[in-house]
KELUM-787640 format. One record per atom (N, C-alpha, C): residue number from 1; residue in one letter; atom name; x, y, z. Coordinates in steps of 0.1 Angstrom, whole numbers, always signed. Layout:
BEGIN
- NUM,A,CA,X,Y,Z
...
# end
This chain:
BEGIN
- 1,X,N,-151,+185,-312
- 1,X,CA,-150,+176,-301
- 1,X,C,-163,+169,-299
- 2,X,N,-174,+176,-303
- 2,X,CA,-190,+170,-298
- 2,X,C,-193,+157,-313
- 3,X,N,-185,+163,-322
- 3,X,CA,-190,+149,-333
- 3,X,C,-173,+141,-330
- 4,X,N,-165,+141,-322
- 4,X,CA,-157,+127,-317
- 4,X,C,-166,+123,-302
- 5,X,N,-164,+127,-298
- 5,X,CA,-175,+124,-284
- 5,X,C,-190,+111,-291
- 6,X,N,-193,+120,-298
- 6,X,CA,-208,+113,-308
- 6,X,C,-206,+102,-315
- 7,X,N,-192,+101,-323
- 7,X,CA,-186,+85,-332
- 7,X,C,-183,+79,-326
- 8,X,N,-175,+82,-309
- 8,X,CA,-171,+74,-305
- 8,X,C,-181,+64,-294
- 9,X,N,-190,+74,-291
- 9,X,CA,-204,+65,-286
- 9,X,C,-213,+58,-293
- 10,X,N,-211,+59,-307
- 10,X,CA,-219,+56,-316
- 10,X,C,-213,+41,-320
- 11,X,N,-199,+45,-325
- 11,X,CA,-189,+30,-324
- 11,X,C,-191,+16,-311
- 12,X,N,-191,+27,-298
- 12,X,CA,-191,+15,-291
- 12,X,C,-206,+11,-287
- 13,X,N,-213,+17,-290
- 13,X,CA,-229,+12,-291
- 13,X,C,-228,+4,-302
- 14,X,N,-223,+7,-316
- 14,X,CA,-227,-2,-327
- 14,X,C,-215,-14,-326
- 15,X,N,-209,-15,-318
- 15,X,CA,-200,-27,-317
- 15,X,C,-210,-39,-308
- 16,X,N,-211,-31,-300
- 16,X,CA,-226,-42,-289
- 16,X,C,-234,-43,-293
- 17,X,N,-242,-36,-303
- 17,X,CA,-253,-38,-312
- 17,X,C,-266,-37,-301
- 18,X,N,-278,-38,-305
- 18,X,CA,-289,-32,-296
- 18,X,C,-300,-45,-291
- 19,X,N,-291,-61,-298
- 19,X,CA,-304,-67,-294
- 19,X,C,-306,-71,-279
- 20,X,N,-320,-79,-279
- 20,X,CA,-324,-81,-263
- 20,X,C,-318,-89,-252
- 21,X,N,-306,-91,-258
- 21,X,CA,-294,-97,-251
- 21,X,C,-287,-88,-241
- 22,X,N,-284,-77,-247
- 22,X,CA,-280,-67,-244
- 22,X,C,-289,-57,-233
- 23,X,N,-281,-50,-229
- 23,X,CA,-288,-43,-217
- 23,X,C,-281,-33,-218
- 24,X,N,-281,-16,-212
- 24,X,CA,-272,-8,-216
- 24,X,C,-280,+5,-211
- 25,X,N,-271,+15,-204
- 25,X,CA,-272,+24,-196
- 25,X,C,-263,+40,-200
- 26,X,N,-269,+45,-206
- 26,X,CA,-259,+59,-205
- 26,X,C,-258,+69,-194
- 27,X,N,-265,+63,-184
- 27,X,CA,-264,+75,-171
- 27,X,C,-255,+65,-159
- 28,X,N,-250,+56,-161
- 28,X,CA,-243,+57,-149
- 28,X,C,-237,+64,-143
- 29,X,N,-237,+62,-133
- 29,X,CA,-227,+70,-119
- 29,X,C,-212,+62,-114
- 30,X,N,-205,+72,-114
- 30,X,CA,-192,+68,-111
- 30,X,C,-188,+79,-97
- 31,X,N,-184,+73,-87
- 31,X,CA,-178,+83,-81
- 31,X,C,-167,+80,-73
- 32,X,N,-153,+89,-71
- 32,X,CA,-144,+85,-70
- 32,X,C,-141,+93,-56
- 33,X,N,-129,+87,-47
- 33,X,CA,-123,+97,-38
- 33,X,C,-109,+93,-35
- 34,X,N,-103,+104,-37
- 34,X,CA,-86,+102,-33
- 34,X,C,-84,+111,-17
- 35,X,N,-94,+112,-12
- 35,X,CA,-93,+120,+3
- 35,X,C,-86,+116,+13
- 36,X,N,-77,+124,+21
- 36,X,CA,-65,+123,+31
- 36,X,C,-73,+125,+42
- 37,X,N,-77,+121,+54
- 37,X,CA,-83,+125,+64
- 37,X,C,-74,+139,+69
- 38,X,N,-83,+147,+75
- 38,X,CA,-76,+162,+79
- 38,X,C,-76,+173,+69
- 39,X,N,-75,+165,+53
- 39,X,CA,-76,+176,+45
- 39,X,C,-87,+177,+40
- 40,X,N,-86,+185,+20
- 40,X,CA,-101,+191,+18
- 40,X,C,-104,+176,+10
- 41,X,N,-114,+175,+12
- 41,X,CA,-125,+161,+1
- 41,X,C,-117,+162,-13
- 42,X,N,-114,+156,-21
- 42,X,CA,-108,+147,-33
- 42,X,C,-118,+143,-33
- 43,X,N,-128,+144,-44
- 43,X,CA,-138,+133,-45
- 43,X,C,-146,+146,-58
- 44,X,N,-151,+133,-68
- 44,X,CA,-159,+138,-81
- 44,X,C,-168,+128,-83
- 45,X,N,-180,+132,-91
- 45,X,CA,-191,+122,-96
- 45,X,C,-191,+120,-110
- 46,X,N,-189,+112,-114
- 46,X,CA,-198,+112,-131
- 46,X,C,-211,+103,-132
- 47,X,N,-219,+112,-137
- 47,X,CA,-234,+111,-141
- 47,X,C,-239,+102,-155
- 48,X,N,-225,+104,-166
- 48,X,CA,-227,+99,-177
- 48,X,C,-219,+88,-183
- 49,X,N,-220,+76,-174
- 49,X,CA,-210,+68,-180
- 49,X,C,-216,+56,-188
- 50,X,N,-212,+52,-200
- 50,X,CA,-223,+39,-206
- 50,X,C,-216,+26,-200
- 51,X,N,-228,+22,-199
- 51,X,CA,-225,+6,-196
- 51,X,C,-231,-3,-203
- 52,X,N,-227,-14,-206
- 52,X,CA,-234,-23,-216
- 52,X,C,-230,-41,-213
- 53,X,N,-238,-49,-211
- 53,X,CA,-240,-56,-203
- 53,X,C,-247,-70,-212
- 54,X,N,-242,-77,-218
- 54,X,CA,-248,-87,-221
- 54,X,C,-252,-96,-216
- 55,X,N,-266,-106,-216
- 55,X,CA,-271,-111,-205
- 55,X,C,-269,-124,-209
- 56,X,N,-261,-132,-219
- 56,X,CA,-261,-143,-224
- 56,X,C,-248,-152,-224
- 57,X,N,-235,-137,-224
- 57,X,CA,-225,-142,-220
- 57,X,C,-220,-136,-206
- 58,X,N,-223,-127,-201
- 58,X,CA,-219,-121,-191
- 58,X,C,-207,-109,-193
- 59,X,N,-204,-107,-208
- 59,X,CA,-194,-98,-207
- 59,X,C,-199,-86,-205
- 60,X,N,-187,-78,-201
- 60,X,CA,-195,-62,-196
- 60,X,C,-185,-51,-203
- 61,X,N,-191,-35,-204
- 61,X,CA,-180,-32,-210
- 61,X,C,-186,-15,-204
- 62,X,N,-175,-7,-200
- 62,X,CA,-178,+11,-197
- 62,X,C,-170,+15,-202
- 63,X,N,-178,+32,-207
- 63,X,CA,-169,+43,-208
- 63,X,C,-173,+54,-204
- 64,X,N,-163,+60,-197
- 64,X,CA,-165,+74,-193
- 64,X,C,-155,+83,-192
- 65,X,N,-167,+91,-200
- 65,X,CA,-157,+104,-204
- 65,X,C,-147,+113,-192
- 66,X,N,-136,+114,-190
- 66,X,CA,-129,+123,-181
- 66,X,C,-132,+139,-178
- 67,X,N,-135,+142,-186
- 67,X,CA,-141,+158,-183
- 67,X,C,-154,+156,-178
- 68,X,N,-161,+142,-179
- 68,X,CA,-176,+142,-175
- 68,X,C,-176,+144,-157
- 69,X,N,-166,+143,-150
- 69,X,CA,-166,+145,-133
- 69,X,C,-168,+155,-131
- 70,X,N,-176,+153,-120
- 70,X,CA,-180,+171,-116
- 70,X,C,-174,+167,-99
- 71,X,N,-165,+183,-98
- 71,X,CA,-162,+183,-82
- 71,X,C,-167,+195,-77
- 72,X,N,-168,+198,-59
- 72,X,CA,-173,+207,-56
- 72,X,C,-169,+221,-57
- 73,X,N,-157,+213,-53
- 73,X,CA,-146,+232,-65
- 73,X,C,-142,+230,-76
- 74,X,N,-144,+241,-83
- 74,X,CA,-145,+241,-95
- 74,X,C,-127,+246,-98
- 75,X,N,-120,+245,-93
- 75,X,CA,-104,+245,-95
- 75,X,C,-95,+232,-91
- 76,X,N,-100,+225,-85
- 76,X,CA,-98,+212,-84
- 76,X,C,-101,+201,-96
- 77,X,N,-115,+205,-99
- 77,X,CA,-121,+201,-116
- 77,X,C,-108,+206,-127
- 78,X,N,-110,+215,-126
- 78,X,CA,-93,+220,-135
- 78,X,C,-80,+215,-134
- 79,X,N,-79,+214,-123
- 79,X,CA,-65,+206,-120
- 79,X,C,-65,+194,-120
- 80,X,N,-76,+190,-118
- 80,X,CA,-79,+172,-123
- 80,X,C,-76,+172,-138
- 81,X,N,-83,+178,-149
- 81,X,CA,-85,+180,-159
- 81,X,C,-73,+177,-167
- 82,X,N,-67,+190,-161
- 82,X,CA,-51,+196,-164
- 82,X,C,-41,+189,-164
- 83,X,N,-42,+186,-147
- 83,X,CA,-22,+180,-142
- 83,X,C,-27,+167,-141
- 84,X,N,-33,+160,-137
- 84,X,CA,-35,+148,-129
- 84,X,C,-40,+139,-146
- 85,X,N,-51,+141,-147
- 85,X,CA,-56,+128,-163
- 85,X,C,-55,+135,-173
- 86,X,N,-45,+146,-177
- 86,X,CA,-45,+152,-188
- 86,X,C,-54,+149,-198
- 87,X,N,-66,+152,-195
- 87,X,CA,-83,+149,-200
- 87,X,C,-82,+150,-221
- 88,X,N,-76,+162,-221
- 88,X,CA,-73,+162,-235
- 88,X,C,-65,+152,-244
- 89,X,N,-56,+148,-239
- 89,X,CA,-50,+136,-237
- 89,X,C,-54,+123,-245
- 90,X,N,-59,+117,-228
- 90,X,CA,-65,+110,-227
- 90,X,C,-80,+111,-223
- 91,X,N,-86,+117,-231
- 91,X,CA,-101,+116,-227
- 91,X,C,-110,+107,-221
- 92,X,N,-104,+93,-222
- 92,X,CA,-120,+86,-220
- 92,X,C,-115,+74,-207
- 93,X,N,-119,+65,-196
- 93,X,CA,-116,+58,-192
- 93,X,C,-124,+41,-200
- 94,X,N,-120,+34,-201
- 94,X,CA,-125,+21,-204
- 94,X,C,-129,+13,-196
- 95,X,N,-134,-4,-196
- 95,X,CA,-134,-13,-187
- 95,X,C,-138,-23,-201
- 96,X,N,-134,-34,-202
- 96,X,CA,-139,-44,-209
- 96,X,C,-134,-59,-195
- 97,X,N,-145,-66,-199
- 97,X,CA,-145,-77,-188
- 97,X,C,-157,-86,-191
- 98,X,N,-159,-92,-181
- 98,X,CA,-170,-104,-181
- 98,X,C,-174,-108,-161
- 99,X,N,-182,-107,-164
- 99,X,CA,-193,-110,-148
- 99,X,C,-192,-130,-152
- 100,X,N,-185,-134,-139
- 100,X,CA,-184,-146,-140
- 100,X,C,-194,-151,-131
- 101,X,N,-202,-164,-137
- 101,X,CA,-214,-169,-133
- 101,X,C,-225,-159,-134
- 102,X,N,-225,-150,-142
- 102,X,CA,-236,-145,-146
- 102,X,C,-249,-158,-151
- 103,X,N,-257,-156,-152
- 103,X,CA,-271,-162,-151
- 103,X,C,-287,-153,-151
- 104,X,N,-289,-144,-158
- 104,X,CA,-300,-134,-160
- 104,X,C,-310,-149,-152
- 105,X,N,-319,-153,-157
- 105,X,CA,-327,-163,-151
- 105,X,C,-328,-165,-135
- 106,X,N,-315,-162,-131
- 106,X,CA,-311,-166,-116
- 106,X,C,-313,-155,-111
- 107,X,N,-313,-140,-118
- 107,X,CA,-314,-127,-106
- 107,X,C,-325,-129,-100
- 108,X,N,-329,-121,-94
- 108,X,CA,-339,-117,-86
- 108,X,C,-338,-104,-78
- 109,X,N,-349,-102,-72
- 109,X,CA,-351,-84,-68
- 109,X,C,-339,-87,-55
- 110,X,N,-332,-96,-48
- 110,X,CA,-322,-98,-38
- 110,X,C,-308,-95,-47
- 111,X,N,-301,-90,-43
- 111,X,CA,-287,-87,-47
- 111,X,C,-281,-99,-43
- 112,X,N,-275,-104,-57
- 112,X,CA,-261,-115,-56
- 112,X,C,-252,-109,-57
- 113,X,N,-241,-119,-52
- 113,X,CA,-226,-114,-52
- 113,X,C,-222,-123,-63
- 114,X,N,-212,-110,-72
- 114,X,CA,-207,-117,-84
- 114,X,C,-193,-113,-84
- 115,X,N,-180,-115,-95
- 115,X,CA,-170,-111,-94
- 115,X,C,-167,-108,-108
- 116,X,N,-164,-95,-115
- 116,X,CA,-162,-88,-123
- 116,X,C,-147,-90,-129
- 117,X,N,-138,-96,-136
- 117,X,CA,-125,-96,-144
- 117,X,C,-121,-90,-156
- 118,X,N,-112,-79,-155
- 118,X,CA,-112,-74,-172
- 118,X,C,-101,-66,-168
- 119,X,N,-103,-57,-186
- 119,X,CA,-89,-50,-184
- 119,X,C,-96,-35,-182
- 120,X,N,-85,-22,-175
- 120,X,CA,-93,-10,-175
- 120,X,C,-83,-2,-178
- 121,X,N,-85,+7,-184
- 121,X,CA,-78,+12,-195
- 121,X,C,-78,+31,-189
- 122,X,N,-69,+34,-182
- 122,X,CA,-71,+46,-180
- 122,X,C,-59,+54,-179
- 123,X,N,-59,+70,-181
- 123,X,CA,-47,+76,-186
- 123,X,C,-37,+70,-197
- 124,X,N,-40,+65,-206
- 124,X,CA,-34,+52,-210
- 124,X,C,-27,+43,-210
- 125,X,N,-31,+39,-199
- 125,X,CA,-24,+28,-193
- 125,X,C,-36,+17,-191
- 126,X,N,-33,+3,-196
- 126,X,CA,-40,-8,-185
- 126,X,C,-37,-15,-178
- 127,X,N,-44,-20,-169
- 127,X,CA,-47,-32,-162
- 127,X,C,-56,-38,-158
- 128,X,N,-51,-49,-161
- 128,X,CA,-64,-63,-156
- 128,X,C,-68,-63,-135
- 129,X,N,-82,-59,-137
- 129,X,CA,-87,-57,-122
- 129,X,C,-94,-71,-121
- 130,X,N,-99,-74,-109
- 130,X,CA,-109,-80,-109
- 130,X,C,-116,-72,-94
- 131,X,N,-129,-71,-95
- 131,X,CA,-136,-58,-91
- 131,X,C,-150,-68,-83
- 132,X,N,-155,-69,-66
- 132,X,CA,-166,-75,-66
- 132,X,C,-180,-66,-68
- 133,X,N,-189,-74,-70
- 133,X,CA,-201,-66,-73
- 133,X,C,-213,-71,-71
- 134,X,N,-225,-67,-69
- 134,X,CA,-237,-69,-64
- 134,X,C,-248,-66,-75
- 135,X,N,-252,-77,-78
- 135,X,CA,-261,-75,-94
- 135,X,C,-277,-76,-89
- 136,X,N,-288,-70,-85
- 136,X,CA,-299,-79,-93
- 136,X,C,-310,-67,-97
- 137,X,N,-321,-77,-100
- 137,X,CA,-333,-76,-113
- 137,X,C,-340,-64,-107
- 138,X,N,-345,-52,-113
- 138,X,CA,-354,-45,-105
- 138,X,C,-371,-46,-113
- 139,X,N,-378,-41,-114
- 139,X,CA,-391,-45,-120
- 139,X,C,-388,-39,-139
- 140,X,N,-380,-31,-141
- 140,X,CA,-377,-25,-153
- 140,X,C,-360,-26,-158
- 141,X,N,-352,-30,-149
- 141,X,CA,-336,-30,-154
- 141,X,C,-327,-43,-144
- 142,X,N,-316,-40,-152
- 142,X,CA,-310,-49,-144
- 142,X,C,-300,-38,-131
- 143,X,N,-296,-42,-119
- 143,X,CA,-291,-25,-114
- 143,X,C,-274,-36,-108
- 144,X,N,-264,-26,-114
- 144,X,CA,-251,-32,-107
- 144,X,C,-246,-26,-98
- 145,X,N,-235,-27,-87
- 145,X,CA,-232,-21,-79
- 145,X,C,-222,-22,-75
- 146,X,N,-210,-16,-74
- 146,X,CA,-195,-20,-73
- 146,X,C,-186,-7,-66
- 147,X,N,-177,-15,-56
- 147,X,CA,-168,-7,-51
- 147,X,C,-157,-14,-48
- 148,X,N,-144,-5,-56
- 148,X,CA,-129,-12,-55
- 148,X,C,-122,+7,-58
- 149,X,N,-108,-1,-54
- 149,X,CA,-100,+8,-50
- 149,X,C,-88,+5,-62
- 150,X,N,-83,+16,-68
- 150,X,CA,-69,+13,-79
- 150,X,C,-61,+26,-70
- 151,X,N,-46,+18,-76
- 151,X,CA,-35,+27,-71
- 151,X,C,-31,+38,-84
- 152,X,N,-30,+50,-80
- 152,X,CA,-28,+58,-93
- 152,X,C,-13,+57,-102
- 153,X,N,-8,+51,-89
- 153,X,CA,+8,+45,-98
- 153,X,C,+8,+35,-108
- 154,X,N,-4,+29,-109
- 154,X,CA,-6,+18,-115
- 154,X,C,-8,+24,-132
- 155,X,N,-11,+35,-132
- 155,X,CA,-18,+41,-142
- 155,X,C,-10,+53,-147
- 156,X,N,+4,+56,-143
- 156,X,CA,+9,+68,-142
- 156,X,C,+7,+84,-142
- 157,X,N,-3,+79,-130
- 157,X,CA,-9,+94,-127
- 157,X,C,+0,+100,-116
- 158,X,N,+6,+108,-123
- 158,X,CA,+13,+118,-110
- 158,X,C,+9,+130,-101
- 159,X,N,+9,+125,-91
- 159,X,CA,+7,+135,-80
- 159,X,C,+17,+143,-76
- 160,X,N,+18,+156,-78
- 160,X,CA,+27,+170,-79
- 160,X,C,+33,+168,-61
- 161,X,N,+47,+167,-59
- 161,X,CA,+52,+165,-48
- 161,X,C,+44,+174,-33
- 162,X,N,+43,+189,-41
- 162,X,CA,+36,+197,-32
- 162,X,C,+20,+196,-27
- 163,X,N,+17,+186,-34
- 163,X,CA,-1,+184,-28
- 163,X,C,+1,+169,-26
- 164,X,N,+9,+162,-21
- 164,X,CA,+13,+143,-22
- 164,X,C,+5,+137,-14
- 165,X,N,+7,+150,+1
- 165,X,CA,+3,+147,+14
- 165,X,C,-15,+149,+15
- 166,X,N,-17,+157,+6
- 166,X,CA,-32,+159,+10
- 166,X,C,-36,+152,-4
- 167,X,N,-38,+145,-15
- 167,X,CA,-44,+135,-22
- 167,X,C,-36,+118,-19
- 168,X,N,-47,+114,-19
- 168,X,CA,-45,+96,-16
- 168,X,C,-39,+90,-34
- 169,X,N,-30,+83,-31
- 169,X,CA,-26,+75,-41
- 169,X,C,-39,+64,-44
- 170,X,N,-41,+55,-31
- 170,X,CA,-53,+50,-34
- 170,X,C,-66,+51,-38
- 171,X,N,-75,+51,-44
- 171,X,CA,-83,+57,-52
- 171,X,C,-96,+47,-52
- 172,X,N,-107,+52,-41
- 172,X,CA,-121,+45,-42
- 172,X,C,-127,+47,-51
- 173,X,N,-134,+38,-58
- 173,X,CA,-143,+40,-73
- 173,X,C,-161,+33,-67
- 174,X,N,-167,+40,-71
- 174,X,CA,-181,+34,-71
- 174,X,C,-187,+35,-82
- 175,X,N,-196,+26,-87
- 175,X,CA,-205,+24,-97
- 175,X,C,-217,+21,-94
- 176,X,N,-226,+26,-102
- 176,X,CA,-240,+21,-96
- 176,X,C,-249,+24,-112
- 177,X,N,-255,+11,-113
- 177,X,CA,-260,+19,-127
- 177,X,C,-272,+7,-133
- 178,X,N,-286,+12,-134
- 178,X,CA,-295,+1,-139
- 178,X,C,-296,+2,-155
- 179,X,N,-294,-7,-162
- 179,X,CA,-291,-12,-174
- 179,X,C,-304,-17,-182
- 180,X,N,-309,-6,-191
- 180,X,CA,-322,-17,-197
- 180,X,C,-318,-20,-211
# end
């Protein structure tokens, strides 16, 4: 599993290639919440997600691994794993897209608003999002910032009738991640 995990990062690093066009992050953060008010927190982080980011065309591209979420119970993690993204499965989440009116030259240390379009590829299923976001320059990276919401029917993630009422179909996503 650790040398598919390793080709497949390796593949999508060597598809972007490494020049200074490029920008590229293996620690992003992803964090999600499917929480019902009244019940327990639905909500996981991932620490390791790559992002890669070219500064010439604006196209953008993530992946992150499904088993990479960490939640605060550790049987919830399992049953995420298990019933919900059948992680073995489908291991990896995608995003391929393009940051429209991107312009590297024009950032600055003030956050612009930009609008993100692509397709995102998860449980294997896609669809074309478009996602807003907050881009700018920090003294060492570029830092992005994004928060949108997907419906899990969209992706055919089933929620087990007996827990329906306490996990949200709707699904908050955050990203946050500086890119060198």
């Amino acid at each position: 599993m650790k040398r598919f995990i390793f080709l497949l990062l390796f593949s999508f690093c060597a598809l972007y290639g490494f020049s200074q066009t490029k920008k590229i992050t293996k620690t992003g953060e992803i964090n999600f919440e499917a929480s019902v008010p009244s019940f327990e927190e639905v909500a996981a982080k991932n620490k390791s997600t790559t992002v890669v980011l070219n500064t010439e065309t604006g196209e953008i591209a993530a992946l992150a691994l499904i088993k990479s979420f960490r939640f605060k119970i550790a049987l919830m993690e399992e049953h995420f794993n298990e019933n919900y993204m059948e992680s073995n499965r489908y291991p990896k989440a995608t995003f391929k897209g393009k940051v429209y009116g991107f312009d590297l030259a024009k950032l600055s240390e003030n956050n612009r608003d930009f609008s993100i379009k692509g397709i995102l590829e998860l449980h294997g299923k896609s669809k074309e999002i478009t996602v807003p976001a907050k881009i700018r320059k920090t003294a060492d990276s570029i830092e992005l910032i994004t928060n949108f919401s997907v419906n899990s029917d969209d992706f055919n993630i089933e929620i087990p009738k007996v827990v329906s009422n306490k996990v949200a179909k709707k699904v908050n996503i955050s990203l946050n991640c500086n890119l060198k």
